[in-house]
C-alpha positions in Angstrom: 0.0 0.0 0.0 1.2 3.3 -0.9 0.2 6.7 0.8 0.6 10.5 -0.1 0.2 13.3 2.0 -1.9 16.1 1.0 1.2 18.4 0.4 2.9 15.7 -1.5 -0.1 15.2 -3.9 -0.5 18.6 -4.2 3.0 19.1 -5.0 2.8 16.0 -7.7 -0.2 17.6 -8.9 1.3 21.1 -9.9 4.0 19.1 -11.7 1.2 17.3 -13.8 -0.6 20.3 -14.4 -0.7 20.9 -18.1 1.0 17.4 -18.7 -0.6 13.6 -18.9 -0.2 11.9 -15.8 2.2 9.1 -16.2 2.5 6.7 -13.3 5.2 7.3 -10.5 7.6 4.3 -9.7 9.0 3.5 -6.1 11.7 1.9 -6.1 15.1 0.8 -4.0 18.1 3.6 -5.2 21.5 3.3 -3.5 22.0 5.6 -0.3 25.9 5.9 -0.4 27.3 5.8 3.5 24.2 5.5 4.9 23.0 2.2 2.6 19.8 1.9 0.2 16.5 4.3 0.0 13.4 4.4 -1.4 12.5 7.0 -4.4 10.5 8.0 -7.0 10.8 8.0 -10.6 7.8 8.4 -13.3 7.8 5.0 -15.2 5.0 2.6 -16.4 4.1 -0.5 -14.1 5.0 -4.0 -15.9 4.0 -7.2 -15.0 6.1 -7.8 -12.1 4.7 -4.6 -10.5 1.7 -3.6 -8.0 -0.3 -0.3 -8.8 -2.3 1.6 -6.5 -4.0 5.2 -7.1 -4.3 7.6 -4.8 -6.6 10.9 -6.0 -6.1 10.5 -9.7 -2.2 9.5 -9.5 -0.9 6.2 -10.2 2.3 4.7 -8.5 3.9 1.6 -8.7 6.4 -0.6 -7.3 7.8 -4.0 -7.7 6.0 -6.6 -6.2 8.9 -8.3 -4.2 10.3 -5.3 -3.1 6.4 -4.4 -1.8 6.7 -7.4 0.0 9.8 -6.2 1.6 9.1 -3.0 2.8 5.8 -3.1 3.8 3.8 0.1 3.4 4.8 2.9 1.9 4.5 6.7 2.7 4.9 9.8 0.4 5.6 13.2 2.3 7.0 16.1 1.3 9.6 18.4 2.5 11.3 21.5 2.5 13.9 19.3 1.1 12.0 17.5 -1.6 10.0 14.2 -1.5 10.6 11.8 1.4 9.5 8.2 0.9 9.7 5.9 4.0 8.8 2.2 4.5 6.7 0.5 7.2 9.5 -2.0 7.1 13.1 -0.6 7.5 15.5 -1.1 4.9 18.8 -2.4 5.8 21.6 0.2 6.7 25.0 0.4 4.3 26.4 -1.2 6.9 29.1 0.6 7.8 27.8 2.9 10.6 26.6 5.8 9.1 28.8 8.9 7.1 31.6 9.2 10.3 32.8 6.0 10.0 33.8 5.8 6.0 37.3 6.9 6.7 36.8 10.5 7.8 33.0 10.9 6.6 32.1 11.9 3.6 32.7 14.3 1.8 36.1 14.4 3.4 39.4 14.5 1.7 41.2 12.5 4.2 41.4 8.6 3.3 41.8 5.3 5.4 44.9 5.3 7.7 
């Protein structure tokens, strides 16, 4: 199940306006330091997907990685879209941005 918060469908909306509404994909993107997220991309469902609609928009995601997650949420923030899980995906492993040699962004390497 995928849900949208009124600011995030409005926001989705305004970006429509004027333009068909193609379907919006969630899928699994790589997080760097601090592992995988979830994120959107506009893409058509295929068969190995699971639609929903929520107020006229489409979204779809693939059916194991559904199964994985759990349900989804859709917010919005001053930052951009935020799209969270019911089910929390695994972590890079590596302790977050301080422990990948100096953090990232840093210039200093391993030691």
């Amino acid at each position: 199940m995928i849900s949208v918060t009124e600011d995030a469908r409005k926001e989705l909306e305004a970006y429509f306006a004027g333009k068909e509404k193609t379907p919006v994909r969630v899928y699994l993107a790589p997080g760097g330091c601090s592992g995988p997220r979830l994120a959107l991309a506009l893409d058509e469902p295929g068969e190995d997907d699971e639609t929903s609609e929520d107020n006229g928009l489409t979204f779809c995601i693939n059916k194991e990685l559904a199964e994985k997650v759990g349900a989804v949420s859709i917010t919005l923030t001053n930052m951009g879209f935020v799209v969270e899980s019911e089910i929390p995906l695994p972590s890079g492993g590596h302790g977050g941005c301080s422990s990948c040699c100096g953090g990232c962004g840093s210039s200093g390497g391993c030691h």
